[in-house]
C-alpha positions in Angstrom: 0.0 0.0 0.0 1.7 3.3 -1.1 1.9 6.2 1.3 -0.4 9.0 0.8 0.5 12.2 -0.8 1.1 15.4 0.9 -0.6 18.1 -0.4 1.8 20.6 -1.0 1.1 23.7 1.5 -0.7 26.9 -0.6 2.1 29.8 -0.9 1.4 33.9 -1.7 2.0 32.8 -5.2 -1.5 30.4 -4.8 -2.8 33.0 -3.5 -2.1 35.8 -6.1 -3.1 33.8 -9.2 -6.2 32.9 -7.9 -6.9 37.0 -7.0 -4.9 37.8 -10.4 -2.8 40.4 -8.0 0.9 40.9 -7.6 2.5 38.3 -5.2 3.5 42.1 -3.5 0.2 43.0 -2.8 -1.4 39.7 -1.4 1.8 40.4 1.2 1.1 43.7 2.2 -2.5 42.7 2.3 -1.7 39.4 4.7 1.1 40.7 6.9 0.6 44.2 7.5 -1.9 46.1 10.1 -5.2 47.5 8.5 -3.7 51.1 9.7 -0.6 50.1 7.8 -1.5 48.4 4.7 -1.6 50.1 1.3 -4.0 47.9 0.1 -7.7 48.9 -0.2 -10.4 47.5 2.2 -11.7 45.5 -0.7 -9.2 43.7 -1.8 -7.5 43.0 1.8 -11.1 41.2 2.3 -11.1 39.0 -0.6 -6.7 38.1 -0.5 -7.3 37.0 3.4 -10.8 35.2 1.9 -8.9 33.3 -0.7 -5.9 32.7 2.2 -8.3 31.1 4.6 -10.0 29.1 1.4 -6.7 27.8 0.8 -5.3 27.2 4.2 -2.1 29.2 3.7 -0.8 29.9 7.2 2.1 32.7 6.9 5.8 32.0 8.8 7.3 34.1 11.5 9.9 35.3 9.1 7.2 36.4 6.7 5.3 38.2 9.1 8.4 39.3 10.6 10.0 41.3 7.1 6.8 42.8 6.5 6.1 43.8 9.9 9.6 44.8 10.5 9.1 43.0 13.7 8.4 39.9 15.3 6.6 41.2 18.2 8.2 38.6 20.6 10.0 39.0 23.4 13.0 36.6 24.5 13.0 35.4 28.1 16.9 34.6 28.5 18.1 32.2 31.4 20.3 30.1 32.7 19.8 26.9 33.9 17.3 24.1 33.5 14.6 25.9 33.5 14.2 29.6 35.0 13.1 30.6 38.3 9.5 31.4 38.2 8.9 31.0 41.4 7.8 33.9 44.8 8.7 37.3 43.3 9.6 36.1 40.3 6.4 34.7 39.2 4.2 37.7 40.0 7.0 40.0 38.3 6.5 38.1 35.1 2.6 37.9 35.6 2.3 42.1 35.0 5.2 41.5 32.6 3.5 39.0 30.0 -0.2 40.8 30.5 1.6 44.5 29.5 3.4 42.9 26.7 0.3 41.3 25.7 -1.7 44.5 25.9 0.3 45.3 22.8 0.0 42.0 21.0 3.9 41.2 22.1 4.3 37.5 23.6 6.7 36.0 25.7 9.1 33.1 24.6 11.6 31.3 27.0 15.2 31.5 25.6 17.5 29.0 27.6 21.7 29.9 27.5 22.9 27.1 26.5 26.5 26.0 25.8 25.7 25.5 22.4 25.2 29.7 21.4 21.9 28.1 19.5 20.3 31.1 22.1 22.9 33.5 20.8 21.4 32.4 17.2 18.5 32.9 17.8 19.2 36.6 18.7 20.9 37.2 15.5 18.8 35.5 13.2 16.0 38.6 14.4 13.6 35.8 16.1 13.2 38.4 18.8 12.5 42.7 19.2 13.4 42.7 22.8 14.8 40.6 25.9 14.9 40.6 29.3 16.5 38.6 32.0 15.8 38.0 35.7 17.9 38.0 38.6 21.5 37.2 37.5 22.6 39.1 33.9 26.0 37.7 33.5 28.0 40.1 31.7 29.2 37.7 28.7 25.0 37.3 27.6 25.1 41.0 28.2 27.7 41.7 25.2 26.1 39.2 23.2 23.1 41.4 22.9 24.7 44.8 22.7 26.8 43.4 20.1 23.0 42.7 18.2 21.8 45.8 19.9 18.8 44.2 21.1 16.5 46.1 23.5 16.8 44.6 27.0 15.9 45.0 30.0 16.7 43.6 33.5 14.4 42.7 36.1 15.8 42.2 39.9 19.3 42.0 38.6 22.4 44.4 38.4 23.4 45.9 35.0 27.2 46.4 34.8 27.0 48.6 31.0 24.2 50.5 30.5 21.5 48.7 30.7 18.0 49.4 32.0 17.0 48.2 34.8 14.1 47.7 37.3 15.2 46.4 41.0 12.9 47.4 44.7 15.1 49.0 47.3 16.5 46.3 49.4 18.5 48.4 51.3 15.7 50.7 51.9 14.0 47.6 53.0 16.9 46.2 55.2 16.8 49.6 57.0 12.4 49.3 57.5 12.9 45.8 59.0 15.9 47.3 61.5 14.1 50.4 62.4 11.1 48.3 63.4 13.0 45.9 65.4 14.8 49.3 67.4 11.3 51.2 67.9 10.0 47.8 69.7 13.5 47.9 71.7 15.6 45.6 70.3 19.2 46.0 70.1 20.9 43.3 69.2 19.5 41.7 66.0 20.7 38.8 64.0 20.6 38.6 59.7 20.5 34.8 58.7 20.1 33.0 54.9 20.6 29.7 54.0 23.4 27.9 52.8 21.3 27.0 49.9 19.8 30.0 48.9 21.0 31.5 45.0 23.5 33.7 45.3 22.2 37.4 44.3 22.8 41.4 45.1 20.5 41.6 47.3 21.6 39.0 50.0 24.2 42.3 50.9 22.2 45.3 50.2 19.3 43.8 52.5 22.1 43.5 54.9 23.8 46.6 54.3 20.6 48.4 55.5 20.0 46.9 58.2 23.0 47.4 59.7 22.9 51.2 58.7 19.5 51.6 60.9 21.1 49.8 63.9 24.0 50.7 64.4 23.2 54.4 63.6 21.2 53.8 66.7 24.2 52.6 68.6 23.0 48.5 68.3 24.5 45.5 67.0 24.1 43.3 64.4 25.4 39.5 63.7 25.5 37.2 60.9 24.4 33.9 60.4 24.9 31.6 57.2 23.8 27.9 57.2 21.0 25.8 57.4 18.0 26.8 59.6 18.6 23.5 61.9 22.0 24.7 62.1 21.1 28.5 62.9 18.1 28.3 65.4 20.2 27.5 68.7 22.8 30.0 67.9 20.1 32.5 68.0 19.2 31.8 71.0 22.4 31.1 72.7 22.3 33.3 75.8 25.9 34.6 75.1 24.9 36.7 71.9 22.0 38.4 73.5 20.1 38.3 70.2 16.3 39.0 70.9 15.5 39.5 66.8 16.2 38.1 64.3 15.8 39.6 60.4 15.5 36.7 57.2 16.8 37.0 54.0 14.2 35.7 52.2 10.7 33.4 53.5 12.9 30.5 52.4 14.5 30.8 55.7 11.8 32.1 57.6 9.4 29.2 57.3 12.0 26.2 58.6 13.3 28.9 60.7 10.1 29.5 62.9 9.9 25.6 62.9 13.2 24.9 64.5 12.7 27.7 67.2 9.7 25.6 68.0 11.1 22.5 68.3 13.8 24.2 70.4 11.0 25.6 72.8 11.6 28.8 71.6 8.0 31.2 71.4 7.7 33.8 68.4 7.7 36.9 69.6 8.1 36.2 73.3 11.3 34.8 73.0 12.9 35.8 69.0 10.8 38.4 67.2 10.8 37.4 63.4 11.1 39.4 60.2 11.5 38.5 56.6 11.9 39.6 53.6 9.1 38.6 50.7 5.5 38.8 51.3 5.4 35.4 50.3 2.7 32.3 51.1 2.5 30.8 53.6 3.7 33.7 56.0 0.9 35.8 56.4 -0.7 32.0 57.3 1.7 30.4 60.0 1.8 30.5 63.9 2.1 33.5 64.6 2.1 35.7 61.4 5.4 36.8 60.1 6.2 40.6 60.1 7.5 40.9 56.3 9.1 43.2 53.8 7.0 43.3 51.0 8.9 43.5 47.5 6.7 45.4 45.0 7.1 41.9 42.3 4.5 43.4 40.3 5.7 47.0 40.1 8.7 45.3 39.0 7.4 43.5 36.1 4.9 46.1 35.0 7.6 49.3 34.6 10.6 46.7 32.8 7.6 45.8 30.0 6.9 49.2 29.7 10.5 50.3 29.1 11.1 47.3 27.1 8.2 48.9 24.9 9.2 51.8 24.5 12.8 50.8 23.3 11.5 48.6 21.0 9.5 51.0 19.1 12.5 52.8 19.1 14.1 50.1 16.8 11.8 50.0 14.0 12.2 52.0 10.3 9.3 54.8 11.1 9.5 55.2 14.6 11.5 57.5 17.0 15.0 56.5 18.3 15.7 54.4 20.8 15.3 56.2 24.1 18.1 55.9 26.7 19.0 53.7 29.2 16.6 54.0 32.6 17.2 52.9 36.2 14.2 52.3 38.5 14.1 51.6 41.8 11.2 50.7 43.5 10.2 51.0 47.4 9.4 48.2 49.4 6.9 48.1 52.2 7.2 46.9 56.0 4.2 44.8 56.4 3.5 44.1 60.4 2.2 41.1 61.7 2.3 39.4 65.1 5.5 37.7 65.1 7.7 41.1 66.7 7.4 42.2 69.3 9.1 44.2 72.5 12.1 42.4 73.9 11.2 40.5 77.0 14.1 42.5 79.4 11.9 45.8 77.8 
């Protein structure tokens, strides 16, 4: 029995003989906007008529050289997959429904050893990037050298590039000049072992220890597994009566292993973290948090993506410069501080 023949797929020349117009204008009428397109009401009708009779379905690159766009953006990572997770996942919520709000969609571009990611950038697949948390500065030439619109969300740019960050130092100092107001003076600043090494593990740390000891307290640091933290915390000899967390990653086994210890929160450790994140408002007690504005985040890096890419097409203005934006985070208090017992 003899394999049945593919149909061959219908082309913009199909197309054109059976409207008896120029392969040129069955193009224009396909693959440009209404607002754009040269091509009279009429006759963009009766092409995309004759199109959907014949099943043509046009190619990105198609669409792409009369458009003079793709109108997709490149999510660039590293890793297995990318980190989509707490802050992350709300940034890139606003980010994707922004980009969508001007018919631009989202594709994930892994790094990999390969450089098939650095063809992809060259080959014009994408109008704009953007990259979350770490922005290693090798990726970052890659896509000057294109001069690709980009823009970085949570992570540091090293040449020029826009970013879009909160104020974790701003928000180190909130959590510290809580912690003082209730009377504490002696606070500790733990992360894990395991958490992903990024910026803000110092800047979070840099301002707390600006608000304390500015008010003449202390404060020590603690790396290592919660399990391994807990009973320094609350050895007697360090006088610690607070105690500030990188991230909720830490504060949720954290809170557990003062438990198990016989440790109370706040009676015995008052408890702050950093990133409004489930399940904290929900545990026993509530943990006091410093809210990251995640969806601020993602909303003003689409919007500056945006207007950069506009800047790179034929009739549109140039490309406006680099921007910066940093974002203020919010002290959100719940019932796990409190006044130092010895207060």
């Amino acid at each position: 029995m003899s394999a049945p023949t593919l149909k061959p797929k219908p082309t913009l020349s199909d197309i054109a003989e059976r409207c008896q117009l120029s392969k040129g204008t069955v193009s224009r009428a396909l693959h440009l906007s209404d607002k754009d397109s040269p091509v009279s009401e009429s006759t963009r009708q009766r092409v995309r008529k004759v199109a959907q009779e014949l099943g043509y379905r046009a190619n990105w690159q198609a669409q792409a050289l009369s458009r003079g766009r793709t109108h997709s953006v490149g999510l660039l990572y590293e890793g297995t997959v990318p980190m989509l997770d707490s802050v992350y996942r709300d940034m890139l919520e606003t980010f994707v429904q922004k980009l969508r709000a001007f018919d631009y969609h989202l594709q994930l571009v892994p790094v990999d050893p390969a450089g098939i990611w650095s063809e992809a950038l060259r080959g014009g697949r994408f109008d704009g990037c953007a990259m979350l948390q770490n922005a290693p500065r090798p990726i970052l030439n890659e896509i000057a050298d294109v001069e690709m619109p980009i823009v970085l969300l949570n992570a540091a740019a090293s040449g020029g590039e826009s970013t879009v960050c909160p104020d974790d130092e701003g928000g180190g100092r909130l959590a510290g000049e809580h912690l003082l107001k209730l009377g504490h003076r002696t606070i500790a600043y733990t992360y894990d072992t395991d958490a992903v090494p990024h910026f803000s593990i110092r800047t979070r740390q840099r301002g707390l220890e600006q608000a304390v000891q500015e008010a003449g307290g202390r404060v020590m640091f603690f790396k290592g597994h919660q399990y391994e933290v807990a009973p320094k915390l609350l050895d007697p000899a360090n006088g610690i009566t607070a105690t500030v967390c990188y991230s909720h990653f830490e504060a949720t086994p954290l809170l557990q292993h003062l438990w198990q210890l016989g440790a109370k929160v706040p009676d015995d450790m008052s408890l702050v973290a950093f990133n409004d994140e489930f399940p904290l408002g929900s545990l026993i007690p509530p943990v006091t948090t410093v809210g990251v504005p995640a969806a601020q985040i993602g909303l003003h890096g689409a919007e500056i993506l945006l207007r950069q890419m506009r800047g790179t097409t034929n009739d549109a203005r140039p490309r406006p410069p680099s921007k910066n934006i940093i974002l203020e985070e919010s002290l959100i208090i719940r019932a796990s501080t409190a006044k130092p017992r010895s207060t």
